[in-house]
C-alpha positions as MATLAB code, in Angstrom:
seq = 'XXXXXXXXXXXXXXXXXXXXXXXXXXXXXXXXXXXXXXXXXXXXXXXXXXXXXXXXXXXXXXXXXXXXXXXXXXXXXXXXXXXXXXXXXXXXXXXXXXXXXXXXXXXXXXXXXXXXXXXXXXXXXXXXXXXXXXXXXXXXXXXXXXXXXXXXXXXXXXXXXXXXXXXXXXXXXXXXXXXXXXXXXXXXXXXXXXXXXXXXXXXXXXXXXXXXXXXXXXXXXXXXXXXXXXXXXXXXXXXXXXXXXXXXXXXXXXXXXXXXXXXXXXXXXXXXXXXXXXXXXXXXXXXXXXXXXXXXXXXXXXXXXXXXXXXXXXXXXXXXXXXXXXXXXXXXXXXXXXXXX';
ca = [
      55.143   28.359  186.563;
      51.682   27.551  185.538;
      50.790   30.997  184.084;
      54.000   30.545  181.705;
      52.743   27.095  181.268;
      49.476   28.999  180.424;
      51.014   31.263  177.811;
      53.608   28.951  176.017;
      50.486   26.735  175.420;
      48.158   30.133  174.275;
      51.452   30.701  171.880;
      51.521   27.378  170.325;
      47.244   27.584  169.824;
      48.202   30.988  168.003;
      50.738   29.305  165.773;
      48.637   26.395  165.187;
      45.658   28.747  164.198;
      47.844   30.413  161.838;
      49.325   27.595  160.202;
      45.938   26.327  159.406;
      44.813   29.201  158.222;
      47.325   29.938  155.898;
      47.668   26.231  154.644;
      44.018   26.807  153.194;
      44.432   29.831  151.648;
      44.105   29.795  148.071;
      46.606   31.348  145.856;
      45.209   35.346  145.174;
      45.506   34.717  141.763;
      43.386   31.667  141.644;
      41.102   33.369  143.381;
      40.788   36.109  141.675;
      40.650   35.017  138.186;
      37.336   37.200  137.904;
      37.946   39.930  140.316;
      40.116   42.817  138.434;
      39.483   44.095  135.108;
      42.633   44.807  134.105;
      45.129   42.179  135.469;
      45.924   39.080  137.612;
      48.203   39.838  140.887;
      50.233   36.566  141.704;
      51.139   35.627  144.735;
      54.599   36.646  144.831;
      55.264   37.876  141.248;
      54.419   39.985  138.708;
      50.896   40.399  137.813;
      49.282   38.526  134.605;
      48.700   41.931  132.516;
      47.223   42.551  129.132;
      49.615   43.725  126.272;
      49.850   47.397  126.186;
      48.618   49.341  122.639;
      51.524   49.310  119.461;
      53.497   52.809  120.317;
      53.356   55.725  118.288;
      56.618   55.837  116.701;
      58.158   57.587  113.881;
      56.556   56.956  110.744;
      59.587   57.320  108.170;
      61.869   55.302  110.502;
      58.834   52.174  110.783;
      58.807   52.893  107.060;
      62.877   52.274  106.636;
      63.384   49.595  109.306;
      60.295   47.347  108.108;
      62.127   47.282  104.624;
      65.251   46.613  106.041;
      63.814   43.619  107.764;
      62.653   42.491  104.468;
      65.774   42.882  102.413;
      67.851   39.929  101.842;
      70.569   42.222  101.049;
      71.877   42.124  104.772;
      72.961   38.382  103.988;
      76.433   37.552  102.805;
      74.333   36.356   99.356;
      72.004   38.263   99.139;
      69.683   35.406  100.185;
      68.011   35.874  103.303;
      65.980   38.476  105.148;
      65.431   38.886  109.192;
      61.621   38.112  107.856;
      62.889   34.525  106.427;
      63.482   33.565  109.606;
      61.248   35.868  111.432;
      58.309   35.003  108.902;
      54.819   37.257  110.501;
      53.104   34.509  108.385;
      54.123   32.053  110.792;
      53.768   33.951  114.264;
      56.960   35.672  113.765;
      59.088   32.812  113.921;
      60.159   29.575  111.296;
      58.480   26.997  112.682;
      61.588   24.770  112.989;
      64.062   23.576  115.596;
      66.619   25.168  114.562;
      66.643   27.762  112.377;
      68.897   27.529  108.632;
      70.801   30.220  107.411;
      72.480   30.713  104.323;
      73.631   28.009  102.084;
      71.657   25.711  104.204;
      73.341   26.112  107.114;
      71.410   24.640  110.259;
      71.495   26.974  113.264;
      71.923   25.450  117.174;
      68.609   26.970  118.663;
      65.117   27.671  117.930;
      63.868   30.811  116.348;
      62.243   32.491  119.144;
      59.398   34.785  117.738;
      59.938   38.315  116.872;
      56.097   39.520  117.986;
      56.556   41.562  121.128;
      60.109   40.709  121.566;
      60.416   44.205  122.595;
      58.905   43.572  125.729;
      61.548   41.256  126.500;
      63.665   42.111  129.428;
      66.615   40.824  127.487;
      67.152   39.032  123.690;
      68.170   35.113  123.136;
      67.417   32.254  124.068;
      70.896   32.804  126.620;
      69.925   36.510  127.168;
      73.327   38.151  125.525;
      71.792   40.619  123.927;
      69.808   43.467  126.096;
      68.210   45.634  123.482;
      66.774   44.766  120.104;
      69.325   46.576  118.397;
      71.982   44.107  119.845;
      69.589   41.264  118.329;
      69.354   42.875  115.265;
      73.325   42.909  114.857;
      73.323   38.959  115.893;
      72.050   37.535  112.776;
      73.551   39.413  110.437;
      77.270   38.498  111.478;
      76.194   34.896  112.628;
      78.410   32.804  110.242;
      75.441   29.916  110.802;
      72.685   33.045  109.732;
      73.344   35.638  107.309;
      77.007   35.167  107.523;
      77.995   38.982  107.164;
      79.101   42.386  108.688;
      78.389   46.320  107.891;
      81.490   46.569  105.855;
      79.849   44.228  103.291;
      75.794   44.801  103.702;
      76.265   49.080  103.768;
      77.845   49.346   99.941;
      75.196   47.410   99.078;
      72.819   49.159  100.376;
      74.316   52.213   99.376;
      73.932   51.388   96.089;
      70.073   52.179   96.720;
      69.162   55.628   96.128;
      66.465   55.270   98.386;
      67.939   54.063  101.179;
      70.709   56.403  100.875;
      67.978   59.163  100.911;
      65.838   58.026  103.997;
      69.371   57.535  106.235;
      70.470   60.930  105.593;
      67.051   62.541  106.500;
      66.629   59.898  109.496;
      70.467   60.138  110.991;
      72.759   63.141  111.127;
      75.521   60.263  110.515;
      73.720   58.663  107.499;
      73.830   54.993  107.073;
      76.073   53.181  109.272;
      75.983   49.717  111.215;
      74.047   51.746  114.048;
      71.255   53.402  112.017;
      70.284   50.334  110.210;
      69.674   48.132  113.521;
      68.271   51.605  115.098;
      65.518   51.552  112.195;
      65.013   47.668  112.406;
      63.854   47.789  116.392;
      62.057   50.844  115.506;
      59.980   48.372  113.222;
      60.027   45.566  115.582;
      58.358   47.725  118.407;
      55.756   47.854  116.188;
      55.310   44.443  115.981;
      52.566   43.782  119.206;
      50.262   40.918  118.864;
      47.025   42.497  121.214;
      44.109   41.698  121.647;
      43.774   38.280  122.460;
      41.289   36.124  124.139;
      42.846   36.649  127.476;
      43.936   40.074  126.937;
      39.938   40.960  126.702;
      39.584   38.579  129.488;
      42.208   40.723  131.729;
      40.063   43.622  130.283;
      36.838   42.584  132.378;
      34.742   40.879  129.044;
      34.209   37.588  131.450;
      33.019   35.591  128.060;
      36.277   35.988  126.231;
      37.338   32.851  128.071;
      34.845   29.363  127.780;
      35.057   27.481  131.079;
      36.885   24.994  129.570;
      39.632   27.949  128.942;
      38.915   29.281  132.159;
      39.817   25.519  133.913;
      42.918   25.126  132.038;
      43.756   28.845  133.542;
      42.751   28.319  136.936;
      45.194   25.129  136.737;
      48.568   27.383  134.755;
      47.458   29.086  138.418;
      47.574   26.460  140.656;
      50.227   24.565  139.463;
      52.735   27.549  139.540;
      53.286   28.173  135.824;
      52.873   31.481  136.212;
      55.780   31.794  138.988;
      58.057   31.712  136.062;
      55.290   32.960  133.130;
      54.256   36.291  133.907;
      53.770   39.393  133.646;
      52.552   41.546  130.480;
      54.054   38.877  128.166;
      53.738   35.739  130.296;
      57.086   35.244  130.156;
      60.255   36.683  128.712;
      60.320   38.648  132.236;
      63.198   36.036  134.222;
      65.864   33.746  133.877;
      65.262   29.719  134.929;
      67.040   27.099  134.818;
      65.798   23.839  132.498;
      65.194   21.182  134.864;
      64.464   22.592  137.778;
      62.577   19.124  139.269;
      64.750   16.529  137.036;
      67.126   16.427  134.856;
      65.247   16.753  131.224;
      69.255   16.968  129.647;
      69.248   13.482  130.433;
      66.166   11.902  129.752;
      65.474   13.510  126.290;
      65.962   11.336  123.506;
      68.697   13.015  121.439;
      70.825   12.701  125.148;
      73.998   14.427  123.386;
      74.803   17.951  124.595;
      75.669   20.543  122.314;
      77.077   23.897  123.512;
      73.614   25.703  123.124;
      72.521   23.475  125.563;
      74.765   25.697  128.483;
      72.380   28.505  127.925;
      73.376   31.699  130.188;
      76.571   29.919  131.388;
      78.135   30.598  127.755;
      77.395   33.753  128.430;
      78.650   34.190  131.825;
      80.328   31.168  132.732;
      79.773   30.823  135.851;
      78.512   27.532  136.866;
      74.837   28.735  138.400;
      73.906   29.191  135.159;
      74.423   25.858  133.081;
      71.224   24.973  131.633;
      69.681   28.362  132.558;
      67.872   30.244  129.847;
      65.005   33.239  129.452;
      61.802   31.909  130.342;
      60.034   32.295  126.900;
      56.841   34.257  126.495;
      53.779   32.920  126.110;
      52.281   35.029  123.821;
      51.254   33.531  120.685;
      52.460   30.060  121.606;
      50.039   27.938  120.065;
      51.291   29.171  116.425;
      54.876   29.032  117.482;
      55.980   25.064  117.437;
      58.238   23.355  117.853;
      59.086   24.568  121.366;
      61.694   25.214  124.004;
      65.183   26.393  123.139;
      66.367   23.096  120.951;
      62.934   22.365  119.291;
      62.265   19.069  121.062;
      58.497   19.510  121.868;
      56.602   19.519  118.463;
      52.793   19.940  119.598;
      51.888   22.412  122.727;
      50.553   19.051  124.322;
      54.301   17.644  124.811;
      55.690   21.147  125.827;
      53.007   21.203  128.600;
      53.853   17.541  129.974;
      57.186   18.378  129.738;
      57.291   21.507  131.921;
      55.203   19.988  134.449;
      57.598   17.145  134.537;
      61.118   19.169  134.613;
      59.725   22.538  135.968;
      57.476   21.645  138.337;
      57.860   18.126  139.348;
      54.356   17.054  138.266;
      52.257   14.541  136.124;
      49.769   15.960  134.804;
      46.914   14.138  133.414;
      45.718   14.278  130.430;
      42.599   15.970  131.612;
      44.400   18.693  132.854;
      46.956   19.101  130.188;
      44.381   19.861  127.428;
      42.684   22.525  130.086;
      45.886   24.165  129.819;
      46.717   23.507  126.618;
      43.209   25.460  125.791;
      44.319   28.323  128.075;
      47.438   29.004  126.259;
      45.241   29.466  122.619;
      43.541   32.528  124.419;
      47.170   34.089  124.460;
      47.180   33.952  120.643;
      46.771   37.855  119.398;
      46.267   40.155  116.622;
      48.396   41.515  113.978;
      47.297   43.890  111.286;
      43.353   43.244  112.775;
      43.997   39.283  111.722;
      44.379   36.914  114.710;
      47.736   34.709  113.816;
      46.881   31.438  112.383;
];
C-alpha cells in the first residue's frame, strides 16, 4: 500500500511539473518574432508568411482583363467599372461603408479590397463565391451594382473591334460570359501588394520593423489576433463568427439588423453560421477604412478596440492599441514599385 501510495504521489509531482511548465511557456510565435527569416509558425495555426512574387501570367489575357476591369460598359448604363468600386488609387477598395452602384444605389456591405484577393480561400464578405471568376460575375448582375447580365454587356462589347479581336485569339469560344470573367481574374492575380514592412521583416531585414512596430506585433501575438489573422495574407484564410466574446450586433449604435448582417448563414442557412463571415485580410489595412463587413469602424484605432472587445474578450489600453495599430501599417505593400497611400 505504501509503494502505490509512493507512486500515485510521484504521478501527481509529474503532472504538477508539467502543468507548470507548460503554463509558462510562451507562445512560439512570440518567441520567435526574430528567429526565422522567412515566416512566423503560430502556435496552432498557420504560419505568418510573406506574400509570394506577382505570377507570370499571360500577357495578352492581363492585357484584355485589366481593360475589362476598367470599362464601364459591363454596367447596365454604361456607368460604372469593377475599378469604380475597386479604385487601386484607394487600396483597391472605395473607401466607404457600403459601396453605391448605379444610379446611386447604396450597396449592404463594404467593398472588401481587390489587392491579393486571389489569395483568398473563398470571395465575399459571406464566402459564396470560391473563385474570382464567381466574384467577377457578382457585380455585374447585382441589381444594387452594375445592375446587368452577359446578354446585355457582350453586344456591347462586341461592338468593339478590339475586343472582338483579342477574345477570338484568347478563347476557342470567343467572347462569352465565361471568357470575360476568365480574363478579369487573370488581371486580378496580378494585382499583389509585396513588399511591405513586415514582408521584409519575415524576410530576415530585422530593421524593417521600429520597436515600437515590433511591440505592437509581439502584442497581435499575444493577444491571439493571429489565431484568426494568418497566414500569407493575415487573414482571408477562415471563417469566424462576429462576436465571438459579446454580442457587438447588439451594442453597436445603428442596433437594427439588416440581412447582410447573417453573413454565411444566408448562404447556408444553417444556424452555426449567423453572424459568421471570412476573416478579412490584413494586408493593406491601414489604407482600407472604414472597416469590418458594414463599415462601422472608421479609423484602424476603433477596429482594433473593437476586435479585442467582441473577438477576444479584452480591453485594451490605449497604450497597446496604438502598438498594434503601428504593426498593422507594416502590412501596407507595394503596387507598381509605389507603396499604397
Amino acid at each position: 500500500m505504501k509503494k502505490l501510495i509512493l507512486a500515485f504521489l510521484a504521478v501527481l509531482f509529474a503532472m504538477l511539473v508539467l502543468v507548470l511548465w507548460f503554463g509558462n511557456v510562451k507562445p512560439p510565435a512570440a518567441d520567435a518574432l526574430l528567429a526565422s527569416p522567412h515566416a512566423t509558425q503560430l502556435h496552432g495555426g498557420d504560419a505568418l508568411l510573406p506574400l509570394p512574387p506577382v505570377p507570370a501570367l499571360p500577357e495578352e489575357k492581363v492585357a484584355l482583363g485589366k481593360r475589362l476591369f476598367f470599362d464601364q460598359r459591363l454596367s447596365h448604363d454604361n456607368s460604372l467599372a469593377c475599378a469604380g468600386c475597386h479604385d487601386l488609387a484607394r487600396g483597391g477598395s472605395d473607401r466607404l461603408p457600403a459601396a453605391i452602384g448605379i444610379a446611386g444605389a447604396r450597396g449592404s456591405v463594404n467593398t472588401p479590397t481587390v489587392f491579393n484577393a486571389a489569395l483568398n480561400f473563398v470571395q465575399f464578405w459571406d464566402g459564396r463565391a470560391s473563385t474570382l471568376e464567381e466574384q467577377a460575375a457578382g457585380p455585374v448582375h447585382n441589381p444594387l451594382e452594375m445592375a446587368s447580365s452577359w446578354a446585355e454587356v457582350i453586344p456591347k462589347l462586341k461592338l468593339d473591334s478590339d475586343y472582338r479581336r483579342a477574345f477570338q485569339q484568347l478563347y476557342p469560344e470567343g467572347m462569352s460570359g465565361q471568357s470575360i470573367v476568365d480574363a478579369i481574374a487573370t488581371y486580378e492575380r496580378t494585382l499583389l501588394t509585396p513588399n511591405s514592412p513586415f514582408d521584409r521583416f519575415l524576410r530576415g531585414e530585422k530593421s524593417a520593423l521600429s520597436p515600437r512596430e515590433l511591440d505592437g506585433y509581439r502584442h497581435f501575438l499575444e493577444y491571439g489576433c493571429a489565431s484568426c489573422h494568418q497566414g500569407v495574407l493575415i487573414g482571408g484564410n477562415m471563417y469566424q463568427r462576429f462576436g465571438v466574446m459579446g454580442d457587438y450586433f447588439r451594442d453597436r449604435p445603428v442596433a437594427r439588423l439588416i440581412p447582410a448582417d447573417l453573413g454565411r448563414f444566408n448562404v447556408t442557412g444553417r444556424e452555426e453560421d449567423r453572424h459568421v463571415f471570412k476573416v478579412p485580410s490584413l494586408r493593406n489595412v491601414a489604407v482600407t477604412a472604414p472597416y469590418f463587413h458594414d463599415g462601422s469602424a472608421d479609423t484602424l484605432e476603433k477596429a482594433v478596440v473593437i476586435m479585442g472587445r467582441y473577438q477576444l474578450g479584452r480591453e485594451l489600453s490605449e497604450i497597446d492599441v496604438q502598438a498594434i495599430v503601428a504593426f498593422l501599417r507594416t502590412l501596407t505593400g507595394e503596387w507598381e514599385g509605389q507603396r499604397l497611400q
